[in-house]
TINUGU-561728 format. One line per 5 residues: number of its first residue (from 1); for each residue z, y, x of N, C-alpha, C. Coordinates in Angstrom, 1 decimal. Each point is the difference from the previous one (the first is absolute). Example, Ala and Ser with C-alpha at 12.3 -4.5 7.8 and 13.67 -1.06 7.14 Angstrom:
TINUGU-561728
1 = 7.8/-5.7/13.2/0.0/1.2/-0.9/0.0/1.2/0.9; -0.7/1.1/-0.4/0.0/1.1/0.9/0.8/1.1/-0.8
***
This chain:
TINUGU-561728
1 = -18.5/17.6/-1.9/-0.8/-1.0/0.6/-1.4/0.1/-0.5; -0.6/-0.1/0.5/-1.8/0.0/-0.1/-0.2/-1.7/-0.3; -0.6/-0.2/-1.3/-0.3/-1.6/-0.6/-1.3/0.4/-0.1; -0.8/-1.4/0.2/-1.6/0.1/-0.3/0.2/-1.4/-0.6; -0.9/0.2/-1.4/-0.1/-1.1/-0.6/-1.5/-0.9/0.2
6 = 0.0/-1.1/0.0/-1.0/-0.7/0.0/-0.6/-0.2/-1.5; -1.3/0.0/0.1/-0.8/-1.0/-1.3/0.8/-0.8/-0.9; 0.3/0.1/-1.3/1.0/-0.7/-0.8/1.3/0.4/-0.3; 0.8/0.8/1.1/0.7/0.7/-0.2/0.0/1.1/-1.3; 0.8/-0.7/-1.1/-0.2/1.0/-1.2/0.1/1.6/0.3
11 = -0.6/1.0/-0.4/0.0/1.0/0.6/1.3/0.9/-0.4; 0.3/-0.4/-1.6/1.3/0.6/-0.7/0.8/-0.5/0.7; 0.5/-0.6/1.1/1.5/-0.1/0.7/-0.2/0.9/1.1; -0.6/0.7/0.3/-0.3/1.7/0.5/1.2/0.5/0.1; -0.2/0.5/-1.7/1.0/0.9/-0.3/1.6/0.1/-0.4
16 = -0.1/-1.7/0.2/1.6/-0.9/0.3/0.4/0.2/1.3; -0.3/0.4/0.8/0.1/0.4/1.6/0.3/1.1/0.5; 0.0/1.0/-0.9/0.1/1.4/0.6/1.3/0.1/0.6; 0.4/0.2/0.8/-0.8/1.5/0.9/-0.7/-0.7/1.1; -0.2/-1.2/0.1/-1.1/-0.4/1.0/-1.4/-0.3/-0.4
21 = -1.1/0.8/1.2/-1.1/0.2/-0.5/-0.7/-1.1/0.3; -0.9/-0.3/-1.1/-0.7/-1.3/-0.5/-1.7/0.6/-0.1; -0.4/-0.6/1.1/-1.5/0.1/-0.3/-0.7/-2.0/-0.2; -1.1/0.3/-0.4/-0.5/-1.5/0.3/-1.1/0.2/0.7; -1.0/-1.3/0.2/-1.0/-0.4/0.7/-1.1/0.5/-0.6
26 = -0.1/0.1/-1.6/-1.1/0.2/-0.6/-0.1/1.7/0.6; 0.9/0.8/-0.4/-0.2/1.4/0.4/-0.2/0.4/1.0; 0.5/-1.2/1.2/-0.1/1.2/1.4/-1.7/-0.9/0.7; -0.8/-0.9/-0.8/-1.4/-0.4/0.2/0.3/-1.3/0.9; 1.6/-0.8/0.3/0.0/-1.1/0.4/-0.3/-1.1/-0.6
31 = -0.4/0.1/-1.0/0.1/-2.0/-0.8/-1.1/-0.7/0.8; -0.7/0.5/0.7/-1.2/-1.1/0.8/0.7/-0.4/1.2; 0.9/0.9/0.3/0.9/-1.1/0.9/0.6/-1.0/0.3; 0.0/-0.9/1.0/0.4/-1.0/-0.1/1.9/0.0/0.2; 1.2/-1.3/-0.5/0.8/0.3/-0.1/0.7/0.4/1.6
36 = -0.4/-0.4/1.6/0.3/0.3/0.6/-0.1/1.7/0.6; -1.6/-0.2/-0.5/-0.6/1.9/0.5/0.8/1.0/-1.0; 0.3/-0.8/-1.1/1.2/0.6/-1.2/1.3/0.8/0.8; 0.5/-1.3/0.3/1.2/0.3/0.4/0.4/1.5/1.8; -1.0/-0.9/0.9/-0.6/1.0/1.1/0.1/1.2/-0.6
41 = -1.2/0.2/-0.9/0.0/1.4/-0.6/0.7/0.5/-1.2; 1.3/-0.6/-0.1/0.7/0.8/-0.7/1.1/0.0/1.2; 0.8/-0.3/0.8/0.7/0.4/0.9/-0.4/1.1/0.8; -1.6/-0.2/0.2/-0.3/1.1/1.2/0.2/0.9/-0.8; -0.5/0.4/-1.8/0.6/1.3/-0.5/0.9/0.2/-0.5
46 = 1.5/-0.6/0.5/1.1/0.5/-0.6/0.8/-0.9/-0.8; -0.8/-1.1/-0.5/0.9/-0.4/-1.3/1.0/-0.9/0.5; 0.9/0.0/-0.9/0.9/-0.6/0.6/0.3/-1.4/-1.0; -0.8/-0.2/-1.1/0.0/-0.8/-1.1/-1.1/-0.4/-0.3; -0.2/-1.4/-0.6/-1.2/-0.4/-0.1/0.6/-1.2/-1.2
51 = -0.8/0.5/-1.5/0.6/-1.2/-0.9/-1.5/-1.0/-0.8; 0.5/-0.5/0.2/-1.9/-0.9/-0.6/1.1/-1.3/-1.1; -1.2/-0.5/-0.2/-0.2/-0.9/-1.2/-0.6/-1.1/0.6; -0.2/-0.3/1.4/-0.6/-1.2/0.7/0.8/-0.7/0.8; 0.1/-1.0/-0.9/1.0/-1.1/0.1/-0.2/-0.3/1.4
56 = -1.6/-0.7/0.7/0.1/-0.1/1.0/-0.2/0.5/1.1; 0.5/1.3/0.1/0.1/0.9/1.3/0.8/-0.4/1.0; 0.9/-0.6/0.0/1.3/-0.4/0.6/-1.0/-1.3/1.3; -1.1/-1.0/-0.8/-0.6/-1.0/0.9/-1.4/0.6/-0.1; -0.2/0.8/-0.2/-1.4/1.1/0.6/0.3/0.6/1.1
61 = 1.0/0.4/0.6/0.4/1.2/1.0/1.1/-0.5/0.3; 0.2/0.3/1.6/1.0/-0.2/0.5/0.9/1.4/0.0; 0.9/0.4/-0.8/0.5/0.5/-0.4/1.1/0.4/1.1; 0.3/-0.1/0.7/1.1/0.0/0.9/-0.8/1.0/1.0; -1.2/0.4/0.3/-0.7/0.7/0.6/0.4/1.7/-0.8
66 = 0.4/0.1/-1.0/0.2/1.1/-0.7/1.0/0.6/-0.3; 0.8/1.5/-0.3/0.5/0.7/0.3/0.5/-0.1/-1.8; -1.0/-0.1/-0.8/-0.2/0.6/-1.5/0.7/-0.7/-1.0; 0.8/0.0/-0.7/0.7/-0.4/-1.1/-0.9/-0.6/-0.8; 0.1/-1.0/-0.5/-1.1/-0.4/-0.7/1.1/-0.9/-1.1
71 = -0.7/0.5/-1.4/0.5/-0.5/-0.9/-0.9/-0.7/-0.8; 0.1/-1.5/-0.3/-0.8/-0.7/-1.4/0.5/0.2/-1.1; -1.1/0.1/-1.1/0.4/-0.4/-1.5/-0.5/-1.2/-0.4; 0.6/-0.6/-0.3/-0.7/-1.5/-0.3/-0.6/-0.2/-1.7; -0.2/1.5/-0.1/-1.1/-0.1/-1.4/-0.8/2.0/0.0
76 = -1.1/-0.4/-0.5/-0.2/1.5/0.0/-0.1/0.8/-1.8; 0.9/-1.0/-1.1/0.2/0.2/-1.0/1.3/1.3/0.1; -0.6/1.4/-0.7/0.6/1.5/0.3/1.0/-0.4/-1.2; 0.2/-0.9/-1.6/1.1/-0.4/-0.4/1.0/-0.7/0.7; -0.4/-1.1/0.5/0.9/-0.3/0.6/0.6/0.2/1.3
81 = -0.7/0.8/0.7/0.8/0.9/1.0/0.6/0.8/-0.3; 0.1/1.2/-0.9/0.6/0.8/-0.4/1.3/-0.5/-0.5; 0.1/-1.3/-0.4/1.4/-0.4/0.3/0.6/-0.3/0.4; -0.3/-0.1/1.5/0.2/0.0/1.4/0.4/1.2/0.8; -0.5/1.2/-0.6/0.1/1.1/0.9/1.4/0.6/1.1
86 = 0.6/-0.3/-0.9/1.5/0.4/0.9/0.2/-1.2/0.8; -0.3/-1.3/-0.3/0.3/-0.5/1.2/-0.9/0.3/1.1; -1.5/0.1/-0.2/-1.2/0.1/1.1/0.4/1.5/0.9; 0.6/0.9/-1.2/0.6/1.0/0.9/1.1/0.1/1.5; 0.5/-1.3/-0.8/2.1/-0.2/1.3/-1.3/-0.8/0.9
91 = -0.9/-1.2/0.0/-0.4/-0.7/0.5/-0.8/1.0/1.2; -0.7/0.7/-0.6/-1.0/0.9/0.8/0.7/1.2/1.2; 1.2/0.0/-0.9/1.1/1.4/1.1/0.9/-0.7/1.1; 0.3/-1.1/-0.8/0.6/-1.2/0.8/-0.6/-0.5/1.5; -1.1/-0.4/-0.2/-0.8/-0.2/1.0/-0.2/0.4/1.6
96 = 0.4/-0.1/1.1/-0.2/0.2/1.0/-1.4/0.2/0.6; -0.3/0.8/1.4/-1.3/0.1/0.2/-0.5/-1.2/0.6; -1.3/-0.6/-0.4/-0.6/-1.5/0.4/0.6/-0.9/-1.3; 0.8/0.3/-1.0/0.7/-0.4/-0.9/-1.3/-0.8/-0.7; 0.4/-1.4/-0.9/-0.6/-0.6/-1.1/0.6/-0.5/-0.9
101 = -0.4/0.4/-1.2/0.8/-0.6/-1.1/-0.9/-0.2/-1.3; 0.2/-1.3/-0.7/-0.9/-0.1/-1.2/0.9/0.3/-0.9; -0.8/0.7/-1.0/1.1/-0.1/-1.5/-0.5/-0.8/-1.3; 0.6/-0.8/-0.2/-0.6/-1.0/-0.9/0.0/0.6/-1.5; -0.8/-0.1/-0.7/-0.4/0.8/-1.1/-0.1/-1.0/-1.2
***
């Protein structure tokens, strides 16, 4: 599965993910995007995952307009995510396409 992370997304749960490839927003020159042109342009390139740290994306965007798995963390603390990981993993594989789920942290 192709995941793109948003801004805040600790970068070390990357490598909690393999074998699905994880780029973020900072690297591919998206962070000036807004969260809708976000999302647009990560479907039109493939991804099939989208995990952020912003709580309110869900009453930002109508969300039902999209195709993309989108996952919250409801902290962008990389200690205490990391002790989260195996569940953010079943949560993230779990997921259906158009799929939403927060994981509370």
């Amino acid at each position: 599965m192709r995941v793109l992370f948003d801004q805040g997304t600790p970068v070390p749960l990357r490598r909690h993910l393999h074998p699905h490839v994880v780029d973020t927003t900072a690297e591919l020159g998206w962070s000036t995007l807004l969260n809708g042109e976000l999302l647009d342009r990560a479907e039109s390139e493939g991804y099939e995952a989208f995990i952020t740290t912003d709580q309110n994306l869900k009453h930002q965007q109508n969300l039902s307009q999209h195709k993309i798995r989108i996952l919250v963390l409801t902290s962008t603390s990389w200690p205490r995510i990391r002790e989260q990981v195996a569940n953010i993993r079943n949560i993230l594989e779990s997921l259906e396409q158009s799929g939403y789920a927060e994981v509370e942290i």
